[in-house]
Structures are given as structure tokens and as C-alpha cells.
HTML snippet that shows the backbone in 3Dmol.js (N, CA, C, O; Angstrom):
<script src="https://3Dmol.org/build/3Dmol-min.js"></script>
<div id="view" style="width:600px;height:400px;position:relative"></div>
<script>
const pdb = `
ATOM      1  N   UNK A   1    -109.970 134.038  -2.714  1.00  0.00           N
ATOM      2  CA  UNK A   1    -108.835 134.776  -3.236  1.00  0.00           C
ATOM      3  C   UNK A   1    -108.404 135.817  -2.202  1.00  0.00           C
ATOM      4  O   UNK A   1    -109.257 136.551  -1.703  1.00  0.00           O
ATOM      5  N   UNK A   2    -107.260 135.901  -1.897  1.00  0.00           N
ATOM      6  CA  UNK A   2    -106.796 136.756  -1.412  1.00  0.00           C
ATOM      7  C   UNK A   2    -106.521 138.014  -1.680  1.00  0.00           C
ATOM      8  O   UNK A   2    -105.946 138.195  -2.753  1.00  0.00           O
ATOM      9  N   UNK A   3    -106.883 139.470  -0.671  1.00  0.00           N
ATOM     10  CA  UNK A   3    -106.736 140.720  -1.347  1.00  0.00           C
ATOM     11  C   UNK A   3    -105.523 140.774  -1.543  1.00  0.00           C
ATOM     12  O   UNK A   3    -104.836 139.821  -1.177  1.00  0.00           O
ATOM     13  N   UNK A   4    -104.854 142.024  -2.243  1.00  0.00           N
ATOM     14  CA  UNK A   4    -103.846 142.547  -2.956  1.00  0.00           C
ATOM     15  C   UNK A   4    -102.710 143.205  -1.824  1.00  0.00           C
ATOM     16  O   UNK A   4    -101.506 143.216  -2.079  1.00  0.00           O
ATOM     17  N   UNK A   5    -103.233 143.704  -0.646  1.00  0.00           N
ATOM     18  CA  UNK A   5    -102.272 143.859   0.452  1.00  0.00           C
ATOM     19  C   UNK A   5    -101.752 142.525   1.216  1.00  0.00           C
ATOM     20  O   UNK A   5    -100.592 142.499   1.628  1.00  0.00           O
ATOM     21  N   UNK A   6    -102.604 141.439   1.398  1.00  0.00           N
ATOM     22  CA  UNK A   6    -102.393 140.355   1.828  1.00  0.00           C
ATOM     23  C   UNK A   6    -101.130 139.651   0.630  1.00  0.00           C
ATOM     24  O   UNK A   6    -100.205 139.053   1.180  1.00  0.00           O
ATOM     25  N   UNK A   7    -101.097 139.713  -0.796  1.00  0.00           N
ATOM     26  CA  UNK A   7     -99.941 139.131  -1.595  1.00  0.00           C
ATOM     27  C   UNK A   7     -99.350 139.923  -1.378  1.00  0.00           C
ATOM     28  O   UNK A   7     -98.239 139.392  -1.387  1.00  0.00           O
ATOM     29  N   UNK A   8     -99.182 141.053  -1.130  1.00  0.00           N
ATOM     30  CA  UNK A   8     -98.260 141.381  -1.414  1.00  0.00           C
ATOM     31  C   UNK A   8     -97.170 141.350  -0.255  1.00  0.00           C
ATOM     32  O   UNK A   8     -95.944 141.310  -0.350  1.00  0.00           O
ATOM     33  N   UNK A   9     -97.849 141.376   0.675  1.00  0.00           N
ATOM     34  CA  UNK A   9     -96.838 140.748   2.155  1.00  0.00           C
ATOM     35  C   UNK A   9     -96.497 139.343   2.129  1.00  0.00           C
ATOM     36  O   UNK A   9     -95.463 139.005   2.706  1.00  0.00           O
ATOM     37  N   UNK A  10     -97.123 138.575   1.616  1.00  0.00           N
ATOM     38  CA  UNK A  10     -96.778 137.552   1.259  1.00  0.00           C
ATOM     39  C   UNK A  10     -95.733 137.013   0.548  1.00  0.00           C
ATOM     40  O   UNK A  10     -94.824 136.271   0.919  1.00  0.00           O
ATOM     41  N   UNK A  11     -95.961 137.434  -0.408  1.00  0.00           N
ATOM     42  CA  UNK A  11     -94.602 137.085  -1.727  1.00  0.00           C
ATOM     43  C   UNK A  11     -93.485 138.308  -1.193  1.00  0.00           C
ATOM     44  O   UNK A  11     -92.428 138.211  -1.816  1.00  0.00           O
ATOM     45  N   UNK A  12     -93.489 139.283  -0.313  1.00  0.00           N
ATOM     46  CA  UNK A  12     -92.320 140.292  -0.134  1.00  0.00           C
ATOM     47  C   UNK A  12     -91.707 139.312   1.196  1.00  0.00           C
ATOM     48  O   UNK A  12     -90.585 139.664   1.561  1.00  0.00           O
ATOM     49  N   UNK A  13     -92.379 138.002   2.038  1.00  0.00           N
ATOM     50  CA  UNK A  13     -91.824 137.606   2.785  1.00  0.00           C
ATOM     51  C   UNK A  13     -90.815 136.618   2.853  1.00  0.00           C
ATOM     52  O   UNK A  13     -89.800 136.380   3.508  1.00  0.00           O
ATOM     53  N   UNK A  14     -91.964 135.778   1.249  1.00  0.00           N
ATOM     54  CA  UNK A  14     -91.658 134.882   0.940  1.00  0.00           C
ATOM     55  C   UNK A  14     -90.151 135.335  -0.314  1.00  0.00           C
ATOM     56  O   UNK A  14     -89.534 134.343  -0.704  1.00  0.00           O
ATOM     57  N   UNK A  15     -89.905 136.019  -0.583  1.00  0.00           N
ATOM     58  CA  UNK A  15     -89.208 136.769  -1.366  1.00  0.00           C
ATOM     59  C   UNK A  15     -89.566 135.927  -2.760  1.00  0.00           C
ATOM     60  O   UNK A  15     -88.784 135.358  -3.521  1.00  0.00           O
ATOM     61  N   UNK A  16     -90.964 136.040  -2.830  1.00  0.00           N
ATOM     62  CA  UNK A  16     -91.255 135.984  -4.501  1.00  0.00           C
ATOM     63  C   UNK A  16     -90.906 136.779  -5.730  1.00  0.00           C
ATOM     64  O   UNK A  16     -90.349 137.847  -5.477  1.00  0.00           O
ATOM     65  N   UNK A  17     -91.104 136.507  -7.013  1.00  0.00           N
ATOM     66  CA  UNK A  17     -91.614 137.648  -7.733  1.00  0.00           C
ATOM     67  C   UNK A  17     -91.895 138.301  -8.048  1.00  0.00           C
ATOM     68  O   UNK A  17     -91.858 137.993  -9.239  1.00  0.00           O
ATOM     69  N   UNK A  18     -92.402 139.587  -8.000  1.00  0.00           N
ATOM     70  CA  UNK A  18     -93.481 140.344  -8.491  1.00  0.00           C
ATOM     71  C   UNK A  18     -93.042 141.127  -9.504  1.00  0.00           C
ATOM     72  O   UNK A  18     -91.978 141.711  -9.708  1.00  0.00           O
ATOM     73  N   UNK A  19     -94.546 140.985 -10.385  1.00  0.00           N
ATOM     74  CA  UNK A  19     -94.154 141.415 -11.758  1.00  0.00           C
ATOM     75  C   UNK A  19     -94.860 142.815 -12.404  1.00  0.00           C
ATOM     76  O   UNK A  19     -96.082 142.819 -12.551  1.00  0.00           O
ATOM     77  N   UNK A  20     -94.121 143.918 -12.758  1.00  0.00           N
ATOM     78  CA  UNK A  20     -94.903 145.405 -12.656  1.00  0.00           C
ATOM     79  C   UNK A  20     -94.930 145.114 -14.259  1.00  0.00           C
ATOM     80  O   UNK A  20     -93.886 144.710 -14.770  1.00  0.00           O
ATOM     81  N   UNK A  21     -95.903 145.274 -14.944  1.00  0.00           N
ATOM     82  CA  UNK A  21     -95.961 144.895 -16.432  1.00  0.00           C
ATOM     83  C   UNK A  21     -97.545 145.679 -16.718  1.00  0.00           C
ATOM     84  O   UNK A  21     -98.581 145.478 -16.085  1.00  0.00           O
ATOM     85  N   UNK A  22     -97.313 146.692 -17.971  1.00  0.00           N
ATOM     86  CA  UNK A  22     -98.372 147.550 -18.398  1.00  0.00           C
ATOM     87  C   UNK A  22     -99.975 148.060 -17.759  1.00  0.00           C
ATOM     88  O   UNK A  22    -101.117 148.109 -18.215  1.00  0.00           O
ATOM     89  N   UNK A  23     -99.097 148.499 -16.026  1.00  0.00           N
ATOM     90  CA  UNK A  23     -99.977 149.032 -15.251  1.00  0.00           C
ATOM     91  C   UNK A  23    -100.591 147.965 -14.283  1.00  0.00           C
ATOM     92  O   UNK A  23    -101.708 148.049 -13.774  1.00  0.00           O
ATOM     93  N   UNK A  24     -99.676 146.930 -14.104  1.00  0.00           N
ATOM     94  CA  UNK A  24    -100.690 145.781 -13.411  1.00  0.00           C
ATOM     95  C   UNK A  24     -99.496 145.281 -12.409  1.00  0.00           C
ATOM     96  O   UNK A  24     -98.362 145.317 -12.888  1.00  0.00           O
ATOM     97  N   UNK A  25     -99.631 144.854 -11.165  1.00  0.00           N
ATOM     98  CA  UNK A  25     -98.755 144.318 -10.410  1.00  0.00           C
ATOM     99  C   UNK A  25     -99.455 142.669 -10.445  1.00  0.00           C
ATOM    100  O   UNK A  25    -100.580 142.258 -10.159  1.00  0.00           O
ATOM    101  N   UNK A  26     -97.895 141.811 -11.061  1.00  0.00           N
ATOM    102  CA  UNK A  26     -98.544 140.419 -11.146  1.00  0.00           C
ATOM    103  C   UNK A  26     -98.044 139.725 -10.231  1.00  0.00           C
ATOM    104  O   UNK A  26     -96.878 139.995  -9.942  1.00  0.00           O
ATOM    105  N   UNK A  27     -98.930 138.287  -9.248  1.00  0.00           N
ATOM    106  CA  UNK A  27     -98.361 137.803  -8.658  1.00  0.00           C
ATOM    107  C   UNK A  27     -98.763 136.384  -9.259  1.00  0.00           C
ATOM    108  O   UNK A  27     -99.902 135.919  -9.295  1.00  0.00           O
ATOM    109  N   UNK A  28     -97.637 135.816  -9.706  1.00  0.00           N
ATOM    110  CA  UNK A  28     -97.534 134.949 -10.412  1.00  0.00           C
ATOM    111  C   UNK A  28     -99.138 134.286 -11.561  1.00  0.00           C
ATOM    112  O   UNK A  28     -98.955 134.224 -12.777  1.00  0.00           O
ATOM    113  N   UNK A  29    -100.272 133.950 -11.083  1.00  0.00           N
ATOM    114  CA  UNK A  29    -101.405 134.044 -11.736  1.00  0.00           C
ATOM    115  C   UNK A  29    -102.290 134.990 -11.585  1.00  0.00           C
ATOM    116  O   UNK A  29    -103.114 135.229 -12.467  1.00  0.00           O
ATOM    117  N   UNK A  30    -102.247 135.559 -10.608  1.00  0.00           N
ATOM    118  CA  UNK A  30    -103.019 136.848 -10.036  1.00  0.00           C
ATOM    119  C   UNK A  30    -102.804 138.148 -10.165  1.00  0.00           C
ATOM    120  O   UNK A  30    -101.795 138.418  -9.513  1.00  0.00           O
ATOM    121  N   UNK A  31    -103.383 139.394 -10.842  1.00  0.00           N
ATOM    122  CA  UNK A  31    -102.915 140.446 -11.245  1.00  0.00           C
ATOM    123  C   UNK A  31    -103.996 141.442 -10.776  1.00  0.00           C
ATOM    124  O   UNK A  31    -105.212 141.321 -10.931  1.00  0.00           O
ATOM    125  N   UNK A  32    -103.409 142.329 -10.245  1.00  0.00           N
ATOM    126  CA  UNK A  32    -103.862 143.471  -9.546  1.00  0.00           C
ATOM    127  C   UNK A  32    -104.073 144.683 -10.062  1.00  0.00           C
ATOM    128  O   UNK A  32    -102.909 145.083 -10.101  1.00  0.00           O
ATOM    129  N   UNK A  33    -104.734 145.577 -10.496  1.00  0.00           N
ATOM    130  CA  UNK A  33    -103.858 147.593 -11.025  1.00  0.00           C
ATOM    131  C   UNK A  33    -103.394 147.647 -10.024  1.00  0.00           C
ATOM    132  O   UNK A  33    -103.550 147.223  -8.879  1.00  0.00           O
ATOM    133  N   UNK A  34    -102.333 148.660 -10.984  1.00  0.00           N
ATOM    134  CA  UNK A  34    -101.248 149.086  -9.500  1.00  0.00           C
ATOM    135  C   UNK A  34    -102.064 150.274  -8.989  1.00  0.00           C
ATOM    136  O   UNK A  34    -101.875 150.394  -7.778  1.00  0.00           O
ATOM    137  N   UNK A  35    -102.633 150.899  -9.316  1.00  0.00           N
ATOM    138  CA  UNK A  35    -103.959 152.019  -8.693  1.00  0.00           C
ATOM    139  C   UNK A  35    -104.674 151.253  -7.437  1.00  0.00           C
ATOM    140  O   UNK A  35    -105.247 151.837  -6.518  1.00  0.00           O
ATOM    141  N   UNK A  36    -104.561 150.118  -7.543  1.00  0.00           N
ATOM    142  CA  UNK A  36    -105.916 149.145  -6.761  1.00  0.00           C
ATOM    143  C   UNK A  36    -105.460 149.810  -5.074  1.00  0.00           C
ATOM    144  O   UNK A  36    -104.300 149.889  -4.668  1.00  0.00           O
ATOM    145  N   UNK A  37    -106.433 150.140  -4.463  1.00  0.00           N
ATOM    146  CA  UNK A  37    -106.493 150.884  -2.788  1.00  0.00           C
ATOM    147  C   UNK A  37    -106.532 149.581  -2.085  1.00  0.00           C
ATOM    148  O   UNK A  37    -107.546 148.887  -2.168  1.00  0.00           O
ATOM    149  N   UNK A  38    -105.279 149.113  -1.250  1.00  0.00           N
ATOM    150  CA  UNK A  38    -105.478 148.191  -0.302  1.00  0.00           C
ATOM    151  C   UNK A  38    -106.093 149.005   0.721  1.00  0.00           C
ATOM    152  O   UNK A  38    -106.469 150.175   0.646  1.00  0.00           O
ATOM    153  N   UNK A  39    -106.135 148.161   1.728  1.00  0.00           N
ATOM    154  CA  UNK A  39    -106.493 148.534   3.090  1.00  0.00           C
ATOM    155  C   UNK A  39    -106.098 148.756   4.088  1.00  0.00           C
ATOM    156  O   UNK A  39    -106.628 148.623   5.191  1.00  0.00           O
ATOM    157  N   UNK A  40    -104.559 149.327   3.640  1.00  0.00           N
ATOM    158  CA  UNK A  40    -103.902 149.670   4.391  1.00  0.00           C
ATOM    159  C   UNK A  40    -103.992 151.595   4.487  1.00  0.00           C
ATOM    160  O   UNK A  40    -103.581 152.295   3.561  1.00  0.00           O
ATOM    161  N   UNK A  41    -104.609 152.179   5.793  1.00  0.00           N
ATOM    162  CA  UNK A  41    -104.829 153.411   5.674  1.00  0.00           C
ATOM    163  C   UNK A  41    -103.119 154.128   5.777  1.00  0.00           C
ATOM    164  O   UNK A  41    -101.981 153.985   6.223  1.00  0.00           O
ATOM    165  N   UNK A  42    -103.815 154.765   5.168  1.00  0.00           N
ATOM    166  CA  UNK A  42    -102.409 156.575   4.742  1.00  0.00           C
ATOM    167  C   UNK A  42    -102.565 157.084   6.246  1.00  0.00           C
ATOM    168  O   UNK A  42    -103.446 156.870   7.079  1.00  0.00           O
ATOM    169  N   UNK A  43    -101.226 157.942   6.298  1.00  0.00           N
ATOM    170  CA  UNK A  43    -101.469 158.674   7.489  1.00  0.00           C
ATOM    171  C   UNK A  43    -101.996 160.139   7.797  1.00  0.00           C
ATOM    172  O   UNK A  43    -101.868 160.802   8.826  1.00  0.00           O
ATOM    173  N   UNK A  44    -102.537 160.403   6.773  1.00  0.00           N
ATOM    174  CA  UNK A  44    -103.603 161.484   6.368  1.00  0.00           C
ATOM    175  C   UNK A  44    -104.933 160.576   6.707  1.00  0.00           C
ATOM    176  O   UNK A  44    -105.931 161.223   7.024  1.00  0.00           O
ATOM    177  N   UNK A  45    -104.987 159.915   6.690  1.00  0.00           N
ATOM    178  CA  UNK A  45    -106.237 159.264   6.773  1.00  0.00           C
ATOM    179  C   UNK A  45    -107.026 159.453   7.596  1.00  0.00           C
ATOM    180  O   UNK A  45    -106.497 158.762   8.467  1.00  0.00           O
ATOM    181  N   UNK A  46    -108.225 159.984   8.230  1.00  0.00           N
ATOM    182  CA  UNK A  46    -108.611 160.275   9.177  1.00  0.00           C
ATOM    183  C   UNK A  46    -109.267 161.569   9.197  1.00  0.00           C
ATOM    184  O   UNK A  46    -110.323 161.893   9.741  1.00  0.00           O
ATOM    185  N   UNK A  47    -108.304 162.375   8.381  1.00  0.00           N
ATOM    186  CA  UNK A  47    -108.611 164.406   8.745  1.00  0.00           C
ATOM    187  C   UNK A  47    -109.631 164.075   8.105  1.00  0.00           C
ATOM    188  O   UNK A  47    -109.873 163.181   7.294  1.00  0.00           O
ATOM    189  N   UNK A  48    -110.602 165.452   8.866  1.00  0.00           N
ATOM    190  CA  UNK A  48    -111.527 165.805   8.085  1.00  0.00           C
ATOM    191  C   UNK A  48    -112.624 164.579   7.802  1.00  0.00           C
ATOM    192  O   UNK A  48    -113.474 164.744   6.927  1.00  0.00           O
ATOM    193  N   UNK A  49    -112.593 163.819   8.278  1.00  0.00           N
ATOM    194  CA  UNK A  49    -113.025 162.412   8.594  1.00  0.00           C
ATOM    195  C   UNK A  49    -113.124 161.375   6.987  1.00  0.00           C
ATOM    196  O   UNK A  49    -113.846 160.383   6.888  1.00  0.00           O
ATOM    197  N   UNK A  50    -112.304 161.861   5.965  1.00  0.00           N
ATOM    198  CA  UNK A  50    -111.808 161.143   4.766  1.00  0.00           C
ATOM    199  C   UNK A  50    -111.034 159.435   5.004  1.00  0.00           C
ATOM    200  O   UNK A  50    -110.259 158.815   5.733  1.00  0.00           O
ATOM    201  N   UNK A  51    -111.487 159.364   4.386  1.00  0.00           N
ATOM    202  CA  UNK A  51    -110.206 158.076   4.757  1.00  0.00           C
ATOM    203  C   UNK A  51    -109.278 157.902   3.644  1.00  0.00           C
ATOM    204  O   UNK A  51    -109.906 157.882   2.585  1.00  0.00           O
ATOM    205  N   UNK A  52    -108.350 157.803   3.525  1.00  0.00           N
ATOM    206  CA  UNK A  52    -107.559 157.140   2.241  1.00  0.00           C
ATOM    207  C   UNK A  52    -106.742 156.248   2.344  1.00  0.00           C
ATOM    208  O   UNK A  52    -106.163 156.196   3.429  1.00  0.00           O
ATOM    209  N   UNK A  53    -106.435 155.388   1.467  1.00  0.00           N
ATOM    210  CA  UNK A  53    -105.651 154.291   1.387  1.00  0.00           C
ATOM    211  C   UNK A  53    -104.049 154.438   0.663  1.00  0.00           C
ATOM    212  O   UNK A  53    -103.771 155.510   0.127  1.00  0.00           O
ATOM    213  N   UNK A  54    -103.313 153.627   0.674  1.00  0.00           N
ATOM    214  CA  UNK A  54    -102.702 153.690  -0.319  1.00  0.00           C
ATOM    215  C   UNK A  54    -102.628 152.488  -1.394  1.00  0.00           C
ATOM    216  O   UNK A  54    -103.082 151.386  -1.085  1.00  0.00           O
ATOM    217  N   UNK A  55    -102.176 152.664  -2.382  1.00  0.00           N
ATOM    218  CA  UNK A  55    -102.166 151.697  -3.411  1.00  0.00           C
ATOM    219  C   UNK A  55    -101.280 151.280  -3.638  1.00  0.00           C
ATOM    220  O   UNK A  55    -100.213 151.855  -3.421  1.00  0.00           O
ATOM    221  N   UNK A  56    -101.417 149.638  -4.379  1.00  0.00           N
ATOM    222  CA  UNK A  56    -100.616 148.942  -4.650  1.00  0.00           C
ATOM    223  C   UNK A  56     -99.324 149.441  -4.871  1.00  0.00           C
ATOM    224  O   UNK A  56     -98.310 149.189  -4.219  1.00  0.00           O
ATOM    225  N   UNK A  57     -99.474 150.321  -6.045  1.00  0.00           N
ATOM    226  CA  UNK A  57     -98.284 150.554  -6.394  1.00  0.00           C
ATOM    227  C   UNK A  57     -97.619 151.373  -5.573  1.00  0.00           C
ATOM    228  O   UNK A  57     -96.680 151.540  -6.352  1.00  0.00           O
ATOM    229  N   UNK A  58     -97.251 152.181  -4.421  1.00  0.00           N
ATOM    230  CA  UNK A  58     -96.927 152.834  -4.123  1.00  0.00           C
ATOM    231  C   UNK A  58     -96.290 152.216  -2.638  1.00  0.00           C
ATOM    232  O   UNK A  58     -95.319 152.644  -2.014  1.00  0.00           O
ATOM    233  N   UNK A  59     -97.158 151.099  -2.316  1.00  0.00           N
ATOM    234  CA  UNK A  59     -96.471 150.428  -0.774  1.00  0.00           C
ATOM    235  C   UNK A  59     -95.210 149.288  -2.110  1.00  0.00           C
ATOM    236  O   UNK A  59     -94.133 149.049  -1.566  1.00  0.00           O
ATOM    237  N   UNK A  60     -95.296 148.838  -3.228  1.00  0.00           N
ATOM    238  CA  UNK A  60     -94.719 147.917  -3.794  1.00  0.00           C
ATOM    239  C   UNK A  60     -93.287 148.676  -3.530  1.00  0.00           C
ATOM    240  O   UNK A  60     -92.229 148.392  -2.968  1.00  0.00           O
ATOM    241  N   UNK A  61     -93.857 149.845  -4.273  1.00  0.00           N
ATOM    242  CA  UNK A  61     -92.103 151.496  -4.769  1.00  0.00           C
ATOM    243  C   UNK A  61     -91.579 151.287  -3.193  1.00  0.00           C
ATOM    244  O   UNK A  61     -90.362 151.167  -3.051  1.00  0.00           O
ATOM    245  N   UNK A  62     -92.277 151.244  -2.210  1.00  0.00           N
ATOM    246  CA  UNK A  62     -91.857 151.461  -0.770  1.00  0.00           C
ATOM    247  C   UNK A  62     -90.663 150.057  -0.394  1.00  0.00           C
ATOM    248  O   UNK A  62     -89.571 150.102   0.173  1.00  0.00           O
ATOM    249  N   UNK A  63     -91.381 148.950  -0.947  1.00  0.00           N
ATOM    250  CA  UNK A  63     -90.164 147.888  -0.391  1.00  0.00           C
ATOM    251  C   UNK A  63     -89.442 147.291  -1.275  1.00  0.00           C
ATOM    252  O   UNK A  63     -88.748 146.289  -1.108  1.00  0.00           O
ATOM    253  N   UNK A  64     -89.713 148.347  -2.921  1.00  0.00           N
ATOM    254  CA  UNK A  64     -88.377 148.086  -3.742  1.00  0.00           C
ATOM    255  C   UNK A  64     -86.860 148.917  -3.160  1.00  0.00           C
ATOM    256  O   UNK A  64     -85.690 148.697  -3.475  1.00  0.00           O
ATOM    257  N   UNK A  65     -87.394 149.837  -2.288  1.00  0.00           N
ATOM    258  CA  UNK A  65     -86.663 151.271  -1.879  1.00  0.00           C
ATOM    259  C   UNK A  65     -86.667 151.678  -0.833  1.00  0.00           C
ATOM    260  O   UNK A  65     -86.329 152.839  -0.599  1.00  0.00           O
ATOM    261  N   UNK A  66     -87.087 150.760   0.181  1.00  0.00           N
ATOM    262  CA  UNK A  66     -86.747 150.875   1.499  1.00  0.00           C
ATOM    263  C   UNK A  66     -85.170 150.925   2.342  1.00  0.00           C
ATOM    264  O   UNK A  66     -85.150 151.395   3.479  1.00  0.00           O
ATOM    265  N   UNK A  67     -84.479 150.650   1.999  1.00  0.00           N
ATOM    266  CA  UNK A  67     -83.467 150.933   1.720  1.00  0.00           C
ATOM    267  C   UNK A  67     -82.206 152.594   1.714  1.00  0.00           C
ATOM    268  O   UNK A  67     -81.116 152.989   2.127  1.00  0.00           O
ATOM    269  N   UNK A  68     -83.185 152.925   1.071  1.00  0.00           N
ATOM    270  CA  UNK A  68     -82.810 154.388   0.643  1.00  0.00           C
ATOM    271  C   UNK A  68     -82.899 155.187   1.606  1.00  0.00           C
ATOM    272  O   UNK A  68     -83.714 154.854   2.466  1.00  0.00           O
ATOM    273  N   UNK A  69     -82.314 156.182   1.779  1.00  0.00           N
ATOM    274  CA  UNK A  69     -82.139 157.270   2.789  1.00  0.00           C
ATOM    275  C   UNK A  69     -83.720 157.793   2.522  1.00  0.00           C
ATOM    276  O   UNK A  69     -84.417 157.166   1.724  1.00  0.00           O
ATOM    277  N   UNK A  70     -84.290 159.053   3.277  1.00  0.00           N
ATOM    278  CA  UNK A  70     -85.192 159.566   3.176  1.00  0.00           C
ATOM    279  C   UNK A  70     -85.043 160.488   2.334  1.00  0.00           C
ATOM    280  O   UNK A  70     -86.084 160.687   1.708  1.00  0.00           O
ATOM    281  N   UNK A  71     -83.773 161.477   1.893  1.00  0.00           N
ATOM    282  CA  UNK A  71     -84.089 162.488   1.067  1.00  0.00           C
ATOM    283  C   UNK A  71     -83.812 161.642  -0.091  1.00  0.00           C
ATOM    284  O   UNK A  71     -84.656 162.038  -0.896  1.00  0.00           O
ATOM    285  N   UNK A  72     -82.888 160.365  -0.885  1.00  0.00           N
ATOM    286  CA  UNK A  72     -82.832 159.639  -2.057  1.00  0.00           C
ATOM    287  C   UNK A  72     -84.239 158.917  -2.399  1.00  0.00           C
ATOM    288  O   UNK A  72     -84.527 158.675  -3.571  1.00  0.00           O
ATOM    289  N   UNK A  73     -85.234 158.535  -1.174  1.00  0.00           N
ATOM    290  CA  UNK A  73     -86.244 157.744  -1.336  1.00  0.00           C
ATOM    291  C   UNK A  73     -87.598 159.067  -1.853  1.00  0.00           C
ATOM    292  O   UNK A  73     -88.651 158.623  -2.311  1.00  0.00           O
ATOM    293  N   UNK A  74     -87.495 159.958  -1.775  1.00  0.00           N
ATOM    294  CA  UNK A  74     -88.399 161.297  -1.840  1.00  0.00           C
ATOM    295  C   UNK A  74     -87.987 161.789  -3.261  1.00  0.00           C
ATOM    296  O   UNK A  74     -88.796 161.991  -4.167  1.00  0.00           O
ATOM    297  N   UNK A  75     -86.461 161.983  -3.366  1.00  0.00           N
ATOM    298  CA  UNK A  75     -86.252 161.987  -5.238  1.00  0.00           C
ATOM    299  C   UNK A  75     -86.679 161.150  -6.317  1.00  0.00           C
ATOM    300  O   UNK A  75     -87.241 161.388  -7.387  1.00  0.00           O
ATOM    301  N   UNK A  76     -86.234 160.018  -5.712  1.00  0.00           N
ATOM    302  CA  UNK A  76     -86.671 158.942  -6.829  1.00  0.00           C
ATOM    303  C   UNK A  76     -88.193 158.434  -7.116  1.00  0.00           C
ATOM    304  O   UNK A  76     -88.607 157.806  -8.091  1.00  0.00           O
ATOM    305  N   UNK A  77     -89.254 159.128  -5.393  1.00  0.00           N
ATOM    306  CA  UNK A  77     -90.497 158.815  -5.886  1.00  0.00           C
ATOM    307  C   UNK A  77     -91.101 159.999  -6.776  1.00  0.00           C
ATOM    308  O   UNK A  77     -92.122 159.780  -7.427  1.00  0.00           O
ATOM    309  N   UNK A  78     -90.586 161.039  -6.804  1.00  0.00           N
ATOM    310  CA  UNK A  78     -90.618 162.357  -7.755  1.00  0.00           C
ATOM    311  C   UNK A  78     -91.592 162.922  -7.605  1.00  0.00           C
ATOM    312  O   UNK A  78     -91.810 163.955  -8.238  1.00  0.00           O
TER     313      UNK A  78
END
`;
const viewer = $3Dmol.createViewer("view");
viewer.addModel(pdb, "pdb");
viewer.setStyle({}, {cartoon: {color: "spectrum"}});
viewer.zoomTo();
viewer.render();
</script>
């Protein structure tokens, strides 16, 4: 099975589906939390020698809204 950063580049290439439904990002049989930490590091990541990731849901908000200017893309993530 493939991790959750790997679909999700996938189906955003393939211009699939994806389905945000009661806290879960679905890809077609496969369902993720949108909390779930890919492995893709933050750019804080590092200080202080922490690491952090970001999550599903938050790279998903990124290429529903990539698009958006920087100060409209900073409102709407609130």
C-alpha cells in the first residue's frame, strides 16, 4: 500500500478524486485522517532539532488553493 503523500501526488496528477468526508481524506478505496503526518517535512522543521511534518489535510487545502494570491490563500486558511 502506498503512503498517503505518495496518493496524494498521484491522484492530484492524475487529476482524480479526492474525497474530504467526516475527517478522512478518501482516495477512492483507501482512506487516510486528514491529521495523518506525511513525510513531507515543514519548513520549521529542523529548529531546535524537532522535526515536523505536515498533514494530509493541509498540503490537500494547499492544491485546492494554490491558485490564490498569498494574502487570499492566508485568509481562507484562517
Amino acid at each position: 500500500m502506498a503512503d498517503c503523500l505518495t496518493l496524494l501526488r498521484q491522484y492530484n496528477l492524475q487529476k482524480k478524486e479526492i474525497v474530504e468526508r467526516d475527517g478522512l481524506i478518501i482516495f477512492d478505496q483507501t482512506a487516510w485522517p486528514g491529521n495523518a503526518k506525511t513525510n513531507y517535512p515543514s519548513y520549521r522543521s529542523g529548529q531546535a532539532g524537532l522535526k515536523e511534518y505536515y498533514t494530509l489535510e493541509s498540503l490537500l487545502f494547499l492544491l485546492k488553493n494554490v491558485s490564490l494570491s498569498h494574502p487570499s490563500y492566508v485568509a481562507k486558511a484562517g
